[in-house]
C-alpha positions in Angstrom: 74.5 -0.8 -15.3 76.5 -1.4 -18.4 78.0 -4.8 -19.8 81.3 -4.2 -17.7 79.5 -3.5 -14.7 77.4 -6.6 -15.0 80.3 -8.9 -15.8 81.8 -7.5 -11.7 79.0 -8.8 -10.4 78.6 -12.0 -11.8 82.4 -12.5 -10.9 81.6 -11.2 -7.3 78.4 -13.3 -6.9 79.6 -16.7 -8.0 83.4 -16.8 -7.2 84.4 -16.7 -10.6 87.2 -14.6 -12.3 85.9 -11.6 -14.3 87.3 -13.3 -17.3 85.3 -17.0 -16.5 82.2 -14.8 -15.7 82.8 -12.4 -19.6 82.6 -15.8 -20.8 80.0 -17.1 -18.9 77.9 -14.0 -20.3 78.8 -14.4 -23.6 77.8 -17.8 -24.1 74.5 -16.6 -22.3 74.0 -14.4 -24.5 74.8 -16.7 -27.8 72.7 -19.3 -26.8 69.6 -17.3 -26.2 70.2 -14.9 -29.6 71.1 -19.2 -31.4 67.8 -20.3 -29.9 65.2 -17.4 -31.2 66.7 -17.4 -34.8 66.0 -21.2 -34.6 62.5 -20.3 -33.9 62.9 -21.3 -30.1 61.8 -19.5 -26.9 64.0 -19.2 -24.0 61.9 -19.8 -20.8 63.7 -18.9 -17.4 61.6 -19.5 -14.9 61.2 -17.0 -12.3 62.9 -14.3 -14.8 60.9 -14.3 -18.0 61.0 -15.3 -21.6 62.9 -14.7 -24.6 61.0 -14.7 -27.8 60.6 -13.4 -31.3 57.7 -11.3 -31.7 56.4 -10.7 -35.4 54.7 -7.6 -36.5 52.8 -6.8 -39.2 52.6 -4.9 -42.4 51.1 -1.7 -41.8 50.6 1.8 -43.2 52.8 4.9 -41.9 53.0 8.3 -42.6 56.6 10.5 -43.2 56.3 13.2 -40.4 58.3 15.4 -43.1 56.2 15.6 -45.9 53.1 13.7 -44.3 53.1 11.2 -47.4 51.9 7.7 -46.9 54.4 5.1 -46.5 53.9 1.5 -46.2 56.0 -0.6 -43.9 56.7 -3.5 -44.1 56.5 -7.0 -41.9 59.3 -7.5 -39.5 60.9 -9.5 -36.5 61.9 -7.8 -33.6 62.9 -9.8 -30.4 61.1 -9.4 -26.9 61.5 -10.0 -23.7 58.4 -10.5 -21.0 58.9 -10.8 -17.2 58.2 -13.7 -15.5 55.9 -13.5 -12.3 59.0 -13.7 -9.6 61.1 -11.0 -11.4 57.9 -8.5 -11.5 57.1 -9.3 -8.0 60.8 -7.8 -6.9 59.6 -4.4 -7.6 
């Protein structure tokens, strides 16, 4: 399912206008991407959580030339599914 796809269904499901539901999922999307570079989790219960995960510095290796690289510390967000939303499949 892509983005267009997604936005039918919302509009289908909830009576809205496919216009009132690409808005809907844009601010959806804006909030929860406002709330993790705050810091913040986003907690939907039933569906899962938004977070920031942080991972360390760590030593790689070039699969070119095999040389040791170091890499460093980053951010990356996550998502982890809640209990109800595993339980559908």
């Amino acid at each position: 399912m892509n983005k267009v796809t997604l936005i039918s269904k919302i509009a289908e499901k909830s009576g809205l206008s496919k216009k009132q539901a690409e808005v809907a999922l844009a601010a959806f999307i804006d909030s929860v991407t406002e709330a993790l570079k705050e810091g913040d989790k986003v907690q939907l219960m039933g569906f899962g959580t938004f977070e920031i995960k942080e991972r360390g510095a760590r030593t790689g290796r070039n699969p070119a030339t095999g040389e040791t690289i170091d890499i460093p510390a980053s951010k990356a967000p996550a998502f982890k599914a809640g209990k109800g939303f595993r339980d559908e499949f």
